[in-house]
N, CA, C and O atoms as a DFTB+ gen file, in Angstrom:
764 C
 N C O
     1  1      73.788     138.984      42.694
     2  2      73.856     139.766      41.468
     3  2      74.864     139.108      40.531
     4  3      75.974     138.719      40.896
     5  1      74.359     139.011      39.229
     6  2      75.425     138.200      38.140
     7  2      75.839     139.283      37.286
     8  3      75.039     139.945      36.625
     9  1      77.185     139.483      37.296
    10  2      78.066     140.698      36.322
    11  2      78.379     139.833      34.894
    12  3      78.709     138.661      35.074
    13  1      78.351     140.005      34.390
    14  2      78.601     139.652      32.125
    15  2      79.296     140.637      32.093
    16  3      78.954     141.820      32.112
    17  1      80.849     139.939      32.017
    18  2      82.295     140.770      32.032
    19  2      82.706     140.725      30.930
    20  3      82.937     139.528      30.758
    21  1      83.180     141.709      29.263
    22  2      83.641     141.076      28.548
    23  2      85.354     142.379      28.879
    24  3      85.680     143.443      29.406
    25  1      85.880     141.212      28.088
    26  2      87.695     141.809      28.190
    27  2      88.541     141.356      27.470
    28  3      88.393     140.152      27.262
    29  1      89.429     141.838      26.963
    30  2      90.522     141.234      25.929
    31  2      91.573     140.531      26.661
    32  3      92.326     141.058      27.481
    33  1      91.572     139.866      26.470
    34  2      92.724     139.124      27.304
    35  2      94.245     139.229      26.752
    36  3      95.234     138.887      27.399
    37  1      94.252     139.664      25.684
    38  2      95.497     140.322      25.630
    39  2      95.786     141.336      26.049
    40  3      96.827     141.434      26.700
    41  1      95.245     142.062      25.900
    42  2      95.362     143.627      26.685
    43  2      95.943     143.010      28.542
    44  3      96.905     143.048      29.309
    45  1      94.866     142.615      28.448
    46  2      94.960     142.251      30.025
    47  2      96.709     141.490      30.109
    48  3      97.655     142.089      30.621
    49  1      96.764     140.730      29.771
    50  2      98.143     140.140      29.739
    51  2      99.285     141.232      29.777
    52  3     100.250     141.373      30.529
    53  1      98.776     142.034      28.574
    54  2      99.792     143.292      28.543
    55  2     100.350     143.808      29.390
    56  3     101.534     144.024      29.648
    57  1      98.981     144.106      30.059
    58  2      98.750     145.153      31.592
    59  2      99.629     144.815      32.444
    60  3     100.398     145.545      33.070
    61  1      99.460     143.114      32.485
    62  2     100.128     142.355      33.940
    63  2     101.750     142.650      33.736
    64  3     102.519     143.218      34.512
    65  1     102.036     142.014      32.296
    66  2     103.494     142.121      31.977
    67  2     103.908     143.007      32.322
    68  3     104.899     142.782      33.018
    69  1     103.617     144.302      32.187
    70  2     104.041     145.712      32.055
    71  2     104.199     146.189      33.434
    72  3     105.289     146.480      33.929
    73  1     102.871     146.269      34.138
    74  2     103.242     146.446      35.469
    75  2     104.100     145.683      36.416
    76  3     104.637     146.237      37.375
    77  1     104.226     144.476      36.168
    78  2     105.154     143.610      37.030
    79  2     106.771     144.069      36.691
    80  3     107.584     144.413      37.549
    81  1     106.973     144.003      35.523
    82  2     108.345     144.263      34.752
    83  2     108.946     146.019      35.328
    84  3     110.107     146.373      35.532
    85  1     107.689     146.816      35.460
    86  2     107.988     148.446      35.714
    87  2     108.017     148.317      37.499
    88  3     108.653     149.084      38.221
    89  1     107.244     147.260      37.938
    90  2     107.641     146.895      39.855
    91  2     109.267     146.342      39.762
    92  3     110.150     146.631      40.569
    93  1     109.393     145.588      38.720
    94  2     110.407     145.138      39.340
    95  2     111.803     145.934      38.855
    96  3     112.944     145.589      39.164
    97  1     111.487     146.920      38.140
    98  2     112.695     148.247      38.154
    99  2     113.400     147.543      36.876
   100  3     114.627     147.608      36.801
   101  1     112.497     146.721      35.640
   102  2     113.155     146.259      34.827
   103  2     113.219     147.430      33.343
   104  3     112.410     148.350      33.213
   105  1     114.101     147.199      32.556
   106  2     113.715     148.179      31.377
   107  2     113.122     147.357      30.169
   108  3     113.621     146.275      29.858
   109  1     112.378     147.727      29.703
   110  2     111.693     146.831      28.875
   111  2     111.057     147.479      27.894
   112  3     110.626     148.566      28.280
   113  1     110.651     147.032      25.875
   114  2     109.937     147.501      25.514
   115  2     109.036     146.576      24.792
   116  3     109.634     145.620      24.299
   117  1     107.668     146.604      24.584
   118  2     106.872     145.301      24.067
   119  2     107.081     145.559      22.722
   120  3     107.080     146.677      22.209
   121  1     107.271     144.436      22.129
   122  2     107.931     145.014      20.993
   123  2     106.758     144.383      19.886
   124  3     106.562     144.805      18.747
   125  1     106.085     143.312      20.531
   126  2     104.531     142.700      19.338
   127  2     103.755     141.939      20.761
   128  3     103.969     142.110      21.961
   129  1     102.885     141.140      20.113
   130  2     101.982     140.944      20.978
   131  2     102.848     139.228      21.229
   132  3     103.119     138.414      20.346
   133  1     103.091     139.125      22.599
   134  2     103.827     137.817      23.064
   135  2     105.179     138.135      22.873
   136  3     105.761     137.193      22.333
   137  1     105.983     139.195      23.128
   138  2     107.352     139.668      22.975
   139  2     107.874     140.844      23.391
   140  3     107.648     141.864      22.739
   141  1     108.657     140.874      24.554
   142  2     109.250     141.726      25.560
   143  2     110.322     141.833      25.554
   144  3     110.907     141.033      26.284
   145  1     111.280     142.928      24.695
   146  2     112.388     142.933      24.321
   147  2     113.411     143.769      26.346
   148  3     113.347     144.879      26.874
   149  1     113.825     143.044      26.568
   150  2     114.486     143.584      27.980
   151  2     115.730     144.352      27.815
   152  3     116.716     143.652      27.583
   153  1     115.913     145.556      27.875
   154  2     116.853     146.506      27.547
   155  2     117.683     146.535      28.037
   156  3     118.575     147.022      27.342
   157  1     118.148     146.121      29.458
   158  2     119.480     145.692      29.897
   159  2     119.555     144.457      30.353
   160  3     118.578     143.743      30.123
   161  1     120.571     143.939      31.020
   162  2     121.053     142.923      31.273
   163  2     120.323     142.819      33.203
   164  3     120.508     143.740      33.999
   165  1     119.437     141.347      33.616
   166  2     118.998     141.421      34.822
   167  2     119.085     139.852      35.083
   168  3     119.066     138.818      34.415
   169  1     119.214     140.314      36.689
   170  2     120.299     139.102      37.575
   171  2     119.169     137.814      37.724
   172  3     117.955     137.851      37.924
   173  1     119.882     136.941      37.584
   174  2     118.966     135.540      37.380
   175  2     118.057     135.895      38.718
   176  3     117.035     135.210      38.663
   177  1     118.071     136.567      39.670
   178  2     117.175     136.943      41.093
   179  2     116.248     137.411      40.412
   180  3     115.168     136.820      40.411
   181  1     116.455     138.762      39.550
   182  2     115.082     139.128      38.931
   183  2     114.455     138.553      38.104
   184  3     113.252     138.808      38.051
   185  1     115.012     137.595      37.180
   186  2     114.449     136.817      36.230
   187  2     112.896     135.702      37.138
   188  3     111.697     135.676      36.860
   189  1     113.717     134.929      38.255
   190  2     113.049     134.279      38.576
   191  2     111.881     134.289      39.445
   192  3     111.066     133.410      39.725
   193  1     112.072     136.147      39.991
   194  2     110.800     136.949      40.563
   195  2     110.204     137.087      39.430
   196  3     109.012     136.788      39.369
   197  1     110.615     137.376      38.734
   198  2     109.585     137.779      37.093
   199  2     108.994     136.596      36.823
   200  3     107.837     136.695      36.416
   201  1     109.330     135.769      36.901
   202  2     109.076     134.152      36.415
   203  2     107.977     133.813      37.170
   204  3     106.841     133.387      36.960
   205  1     108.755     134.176      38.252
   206  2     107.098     133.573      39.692
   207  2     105.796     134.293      39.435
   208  3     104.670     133.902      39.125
   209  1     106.449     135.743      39.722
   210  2     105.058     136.219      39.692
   211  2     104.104     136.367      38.031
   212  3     102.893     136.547      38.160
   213  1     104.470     136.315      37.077
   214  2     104.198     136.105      36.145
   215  2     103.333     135.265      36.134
   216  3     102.281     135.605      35.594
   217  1     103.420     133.860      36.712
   218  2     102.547     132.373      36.753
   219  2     101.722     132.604      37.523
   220  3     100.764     131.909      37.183
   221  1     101.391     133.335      38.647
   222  2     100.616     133.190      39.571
   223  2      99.458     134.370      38.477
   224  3      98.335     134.618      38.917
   225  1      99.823     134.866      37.371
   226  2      98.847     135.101      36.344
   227  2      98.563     134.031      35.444
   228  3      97.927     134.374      34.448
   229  1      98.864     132.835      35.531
   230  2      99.101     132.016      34.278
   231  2      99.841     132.500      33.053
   232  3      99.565     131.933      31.996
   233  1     100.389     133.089      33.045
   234  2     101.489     133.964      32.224
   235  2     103.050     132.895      32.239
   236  3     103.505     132.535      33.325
   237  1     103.641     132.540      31.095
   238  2     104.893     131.972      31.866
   239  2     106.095     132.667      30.414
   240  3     105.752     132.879      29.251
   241  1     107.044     132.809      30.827
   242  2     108.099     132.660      30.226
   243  2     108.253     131.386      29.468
   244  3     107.835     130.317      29.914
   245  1     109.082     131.549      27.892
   246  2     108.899     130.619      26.858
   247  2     110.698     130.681      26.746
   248  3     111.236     131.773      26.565
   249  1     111.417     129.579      26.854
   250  2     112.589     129.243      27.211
   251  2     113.242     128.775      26.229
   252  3     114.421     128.992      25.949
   253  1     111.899     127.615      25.265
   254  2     112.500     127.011      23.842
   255  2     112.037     127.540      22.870
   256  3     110.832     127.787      22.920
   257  1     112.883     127.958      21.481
   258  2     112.965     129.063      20.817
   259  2     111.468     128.368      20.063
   260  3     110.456     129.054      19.916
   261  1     111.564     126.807      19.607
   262  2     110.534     126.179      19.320
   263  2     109.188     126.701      19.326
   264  3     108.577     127.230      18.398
   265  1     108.622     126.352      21.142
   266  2     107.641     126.675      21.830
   267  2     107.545     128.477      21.943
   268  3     106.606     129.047      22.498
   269  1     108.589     129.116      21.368
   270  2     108.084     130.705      21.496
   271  2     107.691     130.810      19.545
   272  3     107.033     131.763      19.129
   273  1     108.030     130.084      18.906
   274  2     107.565     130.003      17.403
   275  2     105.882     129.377      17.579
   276  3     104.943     129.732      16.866
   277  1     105.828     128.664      18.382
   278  2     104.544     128.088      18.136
   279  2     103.567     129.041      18.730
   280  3     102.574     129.189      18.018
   281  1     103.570     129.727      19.833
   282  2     103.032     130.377      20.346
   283  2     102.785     132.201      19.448
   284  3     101.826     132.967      19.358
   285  1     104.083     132.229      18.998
   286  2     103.943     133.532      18.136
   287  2     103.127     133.339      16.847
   288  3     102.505     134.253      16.306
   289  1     103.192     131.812      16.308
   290  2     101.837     131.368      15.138
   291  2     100.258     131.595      15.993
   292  3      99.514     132.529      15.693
   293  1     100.032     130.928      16.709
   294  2      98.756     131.072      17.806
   295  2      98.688     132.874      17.976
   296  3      97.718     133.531      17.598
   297  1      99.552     133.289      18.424
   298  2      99.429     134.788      18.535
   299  2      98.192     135.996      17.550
   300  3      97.202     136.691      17.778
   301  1      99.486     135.447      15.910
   302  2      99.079     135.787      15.006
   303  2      98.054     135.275      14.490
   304  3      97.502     135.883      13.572
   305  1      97.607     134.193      14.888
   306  2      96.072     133.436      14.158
   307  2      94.996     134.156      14.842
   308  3      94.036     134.603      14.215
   309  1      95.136     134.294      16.226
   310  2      93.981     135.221      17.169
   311  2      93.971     136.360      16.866
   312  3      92.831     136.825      16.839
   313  1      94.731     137.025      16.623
   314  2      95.134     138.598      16.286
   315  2      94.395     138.658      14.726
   316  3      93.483     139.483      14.664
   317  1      94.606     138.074      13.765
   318  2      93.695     138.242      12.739
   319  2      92.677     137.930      12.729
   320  3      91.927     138.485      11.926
   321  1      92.124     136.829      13.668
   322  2      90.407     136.287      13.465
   323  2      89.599     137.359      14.582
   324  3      88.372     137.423      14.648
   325  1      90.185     137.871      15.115
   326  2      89.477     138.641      16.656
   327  2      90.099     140.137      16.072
   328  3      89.440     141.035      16.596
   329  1      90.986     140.607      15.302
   330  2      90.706     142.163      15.540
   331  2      90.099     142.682      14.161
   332  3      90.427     142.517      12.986
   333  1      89.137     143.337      14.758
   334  2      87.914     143.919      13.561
   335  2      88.391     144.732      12.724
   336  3      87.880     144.817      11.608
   337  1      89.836     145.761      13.209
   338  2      90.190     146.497      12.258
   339  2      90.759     146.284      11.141
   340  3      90.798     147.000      10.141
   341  1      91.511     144.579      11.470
   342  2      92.485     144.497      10.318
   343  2      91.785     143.938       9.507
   344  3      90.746     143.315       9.727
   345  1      92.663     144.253       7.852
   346  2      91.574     143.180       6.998
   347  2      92.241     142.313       7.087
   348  3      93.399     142.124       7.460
   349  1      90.984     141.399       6.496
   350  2      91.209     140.053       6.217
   351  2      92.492     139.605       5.344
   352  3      93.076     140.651       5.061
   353  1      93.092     138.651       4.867
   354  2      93.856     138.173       4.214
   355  2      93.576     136.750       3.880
   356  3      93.417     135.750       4.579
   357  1      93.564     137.002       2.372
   358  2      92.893     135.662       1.906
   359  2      93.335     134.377       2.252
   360  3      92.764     133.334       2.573
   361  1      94.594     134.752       2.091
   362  2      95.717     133.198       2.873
   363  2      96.355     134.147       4.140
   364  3      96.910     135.238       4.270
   365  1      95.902     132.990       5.000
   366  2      96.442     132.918       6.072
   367  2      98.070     132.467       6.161
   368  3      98.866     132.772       7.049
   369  1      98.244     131.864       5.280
   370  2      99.805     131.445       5.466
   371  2     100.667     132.483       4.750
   372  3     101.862     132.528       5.041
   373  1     100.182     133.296       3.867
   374  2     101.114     134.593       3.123
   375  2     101.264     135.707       4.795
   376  3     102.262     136.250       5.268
   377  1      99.798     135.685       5.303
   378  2     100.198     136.724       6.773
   379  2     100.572     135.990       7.698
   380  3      99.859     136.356       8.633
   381  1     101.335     135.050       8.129
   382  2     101.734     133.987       9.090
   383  2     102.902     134.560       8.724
   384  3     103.400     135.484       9.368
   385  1     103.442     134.046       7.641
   386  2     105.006     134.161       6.869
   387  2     105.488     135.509       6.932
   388  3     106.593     135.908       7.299
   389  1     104.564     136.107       6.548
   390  2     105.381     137.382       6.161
   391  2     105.312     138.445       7.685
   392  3     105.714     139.598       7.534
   393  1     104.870     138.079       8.924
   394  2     104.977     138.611       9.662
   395  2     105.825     138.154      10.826
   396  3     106.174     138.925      11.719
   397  1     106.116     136.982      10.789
   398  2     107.318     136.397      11.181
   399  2     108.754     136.420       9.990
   400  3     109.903     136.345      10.427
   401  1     108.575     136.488       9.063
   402  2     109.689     136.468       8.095
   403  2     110.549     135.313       8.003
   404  3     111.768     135.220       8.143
   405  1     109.490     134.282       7.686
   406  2     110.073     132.606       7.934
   407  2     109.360     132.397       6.731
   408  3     108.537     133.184       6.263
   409  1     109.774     131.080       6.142
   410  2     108.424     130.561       4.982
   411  2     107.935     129.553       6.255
   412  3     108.358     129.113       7.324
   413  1     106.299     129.482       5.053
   414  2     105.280     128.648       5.631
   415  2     105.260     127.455       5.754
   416  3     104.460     126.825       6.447
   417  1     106.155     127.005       5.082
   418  2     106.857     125.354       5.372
   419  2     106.918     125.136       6.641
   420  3     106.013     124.719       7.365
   421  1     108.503     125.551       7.058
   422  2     109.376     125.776       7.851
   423  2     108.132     125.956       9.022
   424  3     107.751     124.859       9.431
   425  1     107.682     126.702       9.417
   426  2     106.387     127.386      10.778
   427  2     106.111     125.842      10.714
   428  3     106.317     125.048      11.632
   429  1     105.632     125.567       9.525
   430  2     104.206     124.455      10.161
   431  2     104.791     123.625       9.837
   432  3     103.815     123.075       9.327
   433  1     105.919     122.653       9.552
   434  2     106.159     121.931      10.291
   435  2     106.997     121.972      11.953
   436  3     107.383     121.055      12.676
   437  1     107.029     123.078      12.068
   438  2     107.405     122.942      13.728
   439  2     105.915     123.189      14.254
   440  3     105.439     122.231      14.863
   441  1     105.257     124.101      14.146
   442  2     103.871     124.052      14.687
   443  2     103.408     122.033      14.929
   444  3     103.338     121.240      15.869
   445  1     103.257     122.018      13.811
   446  2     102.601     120.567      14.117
   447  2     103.093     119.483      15.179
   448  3     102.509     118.836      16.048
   449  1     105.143     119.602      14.500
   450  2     106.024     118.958      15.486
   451  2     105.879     119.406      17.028
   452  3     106.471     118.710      17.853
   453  1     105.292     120.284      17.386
   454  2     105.569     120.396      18.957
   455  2     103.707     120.652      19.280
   456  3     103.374     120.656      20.465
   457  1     102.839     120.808      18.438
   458  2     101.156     120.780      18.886
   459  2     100.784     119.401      18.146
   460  3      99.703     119.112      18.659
   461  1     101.027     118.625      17.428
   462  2     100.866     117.396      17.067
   463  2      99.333     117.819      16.094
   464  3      98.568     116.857      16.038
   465  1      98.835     119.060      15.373
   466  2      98.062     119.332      14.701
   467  2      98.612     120.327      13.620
   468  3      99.817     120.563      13.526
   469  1      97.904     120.753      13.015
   470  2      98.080     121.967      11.796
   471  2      97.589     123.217      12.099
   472  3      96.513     123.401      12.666
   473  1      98.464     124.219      11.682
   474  2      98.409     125.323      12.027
   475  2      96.464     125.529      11.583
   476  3      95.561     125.995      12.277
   477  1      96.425     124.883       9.992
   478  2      95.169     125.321       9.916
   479  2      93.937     124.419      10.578
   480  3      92.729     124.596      10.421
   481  1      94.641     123.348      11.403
   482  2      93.099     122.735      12.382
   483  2      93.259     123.741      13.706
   484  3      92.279     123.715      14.452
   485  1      94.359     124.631      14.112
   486  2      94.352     125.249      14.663
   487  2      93.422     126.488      14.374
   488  3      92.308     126.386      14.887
   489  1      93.555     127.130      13.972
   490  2      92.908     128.188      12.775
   491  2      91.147     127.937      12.658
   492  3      90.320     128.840      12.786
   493  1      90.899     126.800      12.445
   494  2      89.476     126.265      12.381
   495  2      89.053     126.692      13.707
   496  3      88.354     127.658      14.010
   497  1      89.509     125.951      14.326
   498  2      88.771     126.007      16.165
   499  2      89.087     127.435      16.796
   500  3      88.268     127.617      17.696
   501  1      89.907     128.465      16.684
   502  2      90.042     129.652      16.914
   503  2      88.380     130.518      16.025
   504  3      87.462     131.146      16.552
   505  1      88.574     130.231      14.862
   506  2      87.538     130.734      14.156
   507  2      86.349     130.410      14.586
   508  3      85.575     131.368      14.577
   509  1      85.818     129.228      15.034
   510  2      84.731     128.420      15.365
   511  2      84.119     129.609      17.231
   512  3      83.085     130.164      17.602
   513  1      85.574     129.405      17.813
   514  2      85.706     129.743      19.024
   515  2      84.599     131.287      18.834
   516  3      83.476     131.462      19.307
   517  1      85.505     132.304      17.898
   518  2      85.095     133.241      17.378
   519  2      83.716     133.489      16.911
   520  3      83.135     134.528      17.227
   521  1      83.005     132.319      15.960
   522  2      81.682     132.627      15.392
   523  2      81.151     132.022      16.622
   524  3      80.076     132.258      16.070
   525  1      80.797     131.403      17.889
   526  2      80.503     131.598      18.983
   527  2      79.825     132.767      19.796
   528  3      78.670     133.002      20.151
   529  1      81.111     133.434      19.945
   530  2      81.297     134.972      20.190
   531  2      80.670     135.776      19.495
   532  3      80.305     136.793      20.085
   533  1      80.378     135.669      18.298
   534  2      79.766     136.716      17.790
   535  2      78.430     136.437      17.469
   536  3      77.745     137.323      16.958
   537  1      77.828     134.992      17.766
   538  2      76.626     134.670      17.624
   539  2      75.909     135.126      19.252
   540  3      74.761     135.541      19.405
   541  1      76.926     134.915      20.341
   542  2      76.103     134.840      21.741
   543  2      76.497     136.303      21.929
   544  3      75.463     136.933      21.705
   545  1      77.471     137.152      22.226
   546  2      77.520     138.292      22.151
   547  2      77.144     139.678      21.481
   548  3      76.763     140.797      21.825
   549  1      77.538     138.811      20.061
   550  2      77.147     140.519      19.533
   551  2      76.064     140.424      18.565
   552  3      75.905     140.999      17.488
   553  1      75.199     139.384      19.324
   554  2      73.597     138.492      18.315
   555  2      73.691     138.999      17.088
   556  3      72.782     139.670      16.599
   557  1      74.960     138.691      16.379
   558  2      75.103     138.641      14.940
   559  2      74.235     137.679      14.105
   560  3      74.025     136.560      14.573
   561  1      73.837     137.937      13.192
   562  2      72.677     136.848      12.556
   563  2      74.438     135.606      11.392
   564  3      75.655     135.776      11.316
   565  1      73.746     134.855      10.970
   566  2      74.813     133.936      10.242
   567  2      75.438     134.635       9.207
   568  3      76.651     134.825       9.287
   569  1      74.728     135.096       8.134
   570  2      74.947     136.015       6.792
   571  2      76.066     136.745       7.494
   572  3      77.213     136.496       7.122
   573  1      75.778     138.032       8.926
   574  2      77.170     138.820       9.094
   575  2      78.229     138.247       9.871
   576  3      79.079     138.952      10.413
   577  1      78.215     137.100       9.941
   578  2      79.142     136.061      11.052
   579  2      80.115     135.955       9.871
   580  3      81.149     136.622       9.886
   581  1      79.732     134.900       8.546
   582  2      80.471     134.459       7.633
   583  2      80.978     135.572       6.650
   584  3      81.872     135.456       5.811
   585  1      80.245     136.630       6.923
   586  2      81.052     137.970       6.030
   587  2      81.849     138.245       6.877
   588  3      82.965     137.762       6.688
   589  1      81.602     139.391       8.565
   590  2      83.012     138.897       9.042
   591  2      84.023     138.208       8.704
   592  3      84.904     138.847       8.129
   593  1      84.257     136.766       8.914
   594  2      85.010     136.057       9.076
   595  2      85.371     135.489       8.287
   596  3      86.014     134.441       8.359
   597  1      84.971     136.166       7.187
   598  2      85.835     135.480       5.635
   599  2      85.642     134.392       4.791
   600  3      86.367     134.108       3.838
   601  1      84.139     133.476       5.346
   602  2      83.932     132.557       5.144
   603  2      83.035     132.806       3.920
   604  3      82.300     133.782       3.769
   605  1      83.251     131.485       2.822
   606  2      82.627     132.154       1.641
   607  2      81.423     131.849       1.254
   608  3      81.072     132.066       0.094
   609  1      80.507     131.235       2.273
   610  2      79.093     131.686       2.374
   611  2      78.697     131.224       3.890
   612  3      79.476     130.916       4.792
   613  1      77.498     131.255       3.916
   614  2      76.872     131.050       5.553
   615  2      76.981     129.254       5.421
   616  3      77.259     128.574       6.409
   617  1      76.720     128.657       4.081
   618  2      76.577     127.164       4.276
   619  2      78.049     126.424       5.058
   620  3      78.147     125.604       5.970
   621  1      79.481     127.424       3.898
   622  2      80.451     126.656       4.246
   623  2      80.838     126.846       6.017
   624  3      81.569     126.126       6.697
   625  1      80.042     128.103       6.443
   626  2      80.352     128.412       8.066
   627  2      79.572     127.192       8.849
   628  3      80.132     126.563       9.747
   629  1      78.047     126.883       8.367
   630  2      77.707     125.992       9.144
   631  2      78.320     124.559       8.929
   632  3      77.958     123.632       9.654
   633  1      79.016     124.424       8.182
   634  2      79.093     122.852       7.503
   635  2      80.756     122.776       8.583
   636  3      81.302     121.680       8.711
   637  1      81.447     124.199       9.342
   638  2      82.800     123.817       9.229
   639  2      81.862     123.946      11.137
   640  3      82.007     123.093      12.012
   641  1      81.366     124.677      11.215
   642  2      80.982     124.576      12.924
   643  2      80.078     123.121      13.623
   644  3      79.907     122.665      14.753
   645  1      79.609     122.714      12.069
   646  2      78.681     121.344      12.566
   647  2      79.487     119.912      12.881
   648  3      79.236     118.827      13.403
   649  1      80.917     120.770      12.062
   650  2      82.155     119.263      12.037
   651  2      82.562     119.643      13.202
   652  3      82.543     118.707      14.000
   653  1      83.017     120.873      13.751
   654  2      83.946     120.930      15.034
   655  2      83.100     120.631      16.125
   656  3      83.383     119.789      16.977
   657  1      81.923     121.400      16.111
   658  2      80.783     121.366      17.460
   659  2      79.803     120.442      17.452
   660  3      79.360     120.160      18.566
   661  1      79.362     119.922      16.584
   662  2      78.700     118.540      16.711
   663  2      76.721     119.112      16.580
   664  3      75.656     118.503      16.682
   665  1      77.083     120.461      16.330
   666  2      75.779     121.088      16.597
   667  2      75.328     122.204      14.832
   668  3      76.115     122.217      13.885
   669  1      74.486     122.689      14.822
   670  2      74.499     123.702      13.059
   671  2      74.666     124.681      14.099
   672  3      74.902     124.318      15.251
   673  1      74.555     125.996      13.759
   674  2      74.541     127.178      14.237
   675  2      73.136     127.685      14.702
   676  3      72.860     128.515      15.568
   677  1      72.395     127.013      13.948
   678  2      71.140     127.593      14.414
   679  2      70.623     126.891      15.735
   680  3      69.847     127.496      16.475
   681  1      71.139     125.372      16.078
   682  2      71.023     124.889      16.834
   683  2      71.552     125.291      18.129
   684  3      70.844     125.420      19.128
   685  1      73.012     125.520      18.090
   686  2      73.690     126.288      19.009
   687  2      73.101     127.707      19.257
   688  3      73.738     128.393      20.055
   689  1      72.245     128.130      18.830
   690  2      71.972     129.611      18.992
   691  2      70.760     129.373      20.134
   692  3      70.718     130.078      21.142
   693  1      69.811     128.345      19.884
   694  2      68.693     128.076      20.627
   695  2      69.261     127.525      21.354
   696  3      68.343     126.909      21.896
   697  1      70.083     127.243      21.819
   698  2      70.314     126.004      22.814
   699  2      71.200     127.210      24.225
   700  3      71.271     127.037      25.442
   701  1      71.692     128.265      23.424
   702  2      71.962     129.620      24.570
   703  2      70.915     130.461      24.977
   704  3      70.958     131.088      26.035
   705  1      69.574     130.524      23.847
   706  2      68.484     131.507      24.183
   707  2      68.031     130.853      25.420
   708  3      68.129     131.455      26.489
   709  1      67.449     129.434      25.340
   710  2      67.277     128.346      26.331
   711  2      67.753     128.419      27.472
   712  3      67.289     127.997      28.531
   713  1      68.829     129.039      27.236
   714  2      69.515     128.120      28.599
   715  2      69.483     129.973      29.002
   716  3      69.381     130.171      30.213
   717  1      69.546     131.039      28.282
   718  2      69.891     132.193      28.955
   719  2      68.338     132.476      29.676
   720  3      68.183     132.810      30.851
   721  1      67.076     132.223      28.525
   722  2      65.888     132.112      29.119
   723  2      65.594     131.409      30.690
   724  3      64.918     131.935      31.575
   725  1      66.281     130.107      30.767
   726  2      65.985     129.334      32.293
   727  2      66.515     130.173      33.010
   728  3      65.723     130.592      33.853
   729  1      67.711     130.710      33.075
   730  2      68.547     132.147      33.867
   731  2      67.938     132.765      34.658
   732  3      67.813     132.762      35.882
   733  1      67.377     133.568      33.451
   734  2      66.190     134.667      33.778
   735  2      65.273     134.360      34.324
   736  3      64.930     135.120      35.230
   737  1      64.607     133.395      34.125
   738  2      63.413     132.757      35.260
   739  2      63.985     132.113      36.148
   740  3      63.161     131.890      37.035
   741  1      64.976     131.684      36.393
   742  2      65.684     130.836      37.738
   743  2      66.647     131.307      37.741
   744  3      67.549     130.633      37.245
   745  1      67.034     132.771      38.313
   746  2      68.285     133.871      38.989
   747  2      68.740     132.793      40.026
   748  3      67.850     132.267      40.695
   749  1      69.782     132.487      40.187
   750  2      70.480     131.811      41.505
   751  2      70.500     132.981      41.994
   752  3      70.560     134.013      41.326
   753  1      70.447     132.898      43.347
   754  2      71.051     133.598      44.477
   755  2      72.051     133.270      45.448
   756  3      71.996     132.323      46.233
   757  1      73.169     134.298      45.319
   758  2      74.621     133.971      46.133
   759  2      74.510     135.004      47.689
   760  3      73.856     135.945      48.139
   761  1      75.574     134.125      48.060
   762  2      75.306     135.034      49.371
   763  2      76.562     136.105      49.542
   764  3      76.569     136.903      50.480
């Protein structure tokens, strides 16, 4: 039997943090998404149980203030392209900035300095990742992909997915019916 699991993986992350941190008798409050403000003071013993078991989620503690800036840009780029409630924002770098309370300089050149790319080739492939998702999942047609996602018509969506994926959209769409079609006529069986 084949299960089609979908899940937020932040949430899920949440979950892990939260419960591990409340096992290990820590006080803690999440204070944004990738940030765990720890309310008292705990002995490098608990730190490094927290540390362990944390990884054995792929979860790790972020040590350089750097690498917790780069990761809180990534944060905020997923958090606006993936949650449906918020709106859009025309520039991405006015909601980068103003939700960290840094200018957009300053971010991206450390973004780049420690990912060796741009926040916005970052941004592209998150988005790309995204019109994916909403083409194989939620068999969105192109027209409501590029309204979603802010893109300012269906051409400039296929022209930016044909540079990253090597494929148009319509191509990529048949090429999952295909392959979900062989599926269905050739079920593997597990034991």
């Amino acid at each position: 039997m084949k299960l089609n699991i979908k899940y937020d993986i932040h949430l899920a992350c949440k979950v892990i943090v939260q419960e591990n941190l409340q096992k290990l008798g820590i006080p803690f409050e999440i204070t944004s998404m990738g940030n765990v403000e720890i309310l008292d003071e705990i002995s490098p013993a608990q730190y490094k149980k927290l540390e362990n078991t944390l990884k054995k989620y792929g979860i790790e503690i972020i040590d350089n203030p750097r690498n917790a800036i780069v990761q809180q840009i990534k944060y905020l780029i997923v958090e606006m392209i993936y949650n449906d409630e918020r709106p859009h924002y025309s520039k991405m770098s006015e909601y980068i900035s103003s939700k960290m309370n840094l200018s957009y300089s300053y971010l991206s050149k450390i973004f780049s300095d420690q990912t060796f790319t741009s926040i916005e080739n970052f941004m592209i492939l998150i988005r790309i990742e995204r019109v994916k998702q909403l083409i194989i999942e939620e068999k969105m047609t192109f027209s409501e992909v590029a309204w979603k996602l802010n893109y300012s018509s269906v051409a400039h969506l296929s022209n930016q997915f044909k540079k990253i994926t090597g494929l148009t959209p319509t191509l990529f769409q048949k090429i999952i019916e295909r392959r979900n079609e062989y599926e269905n006529a050739y079920p593997t069986t597990r034991d």
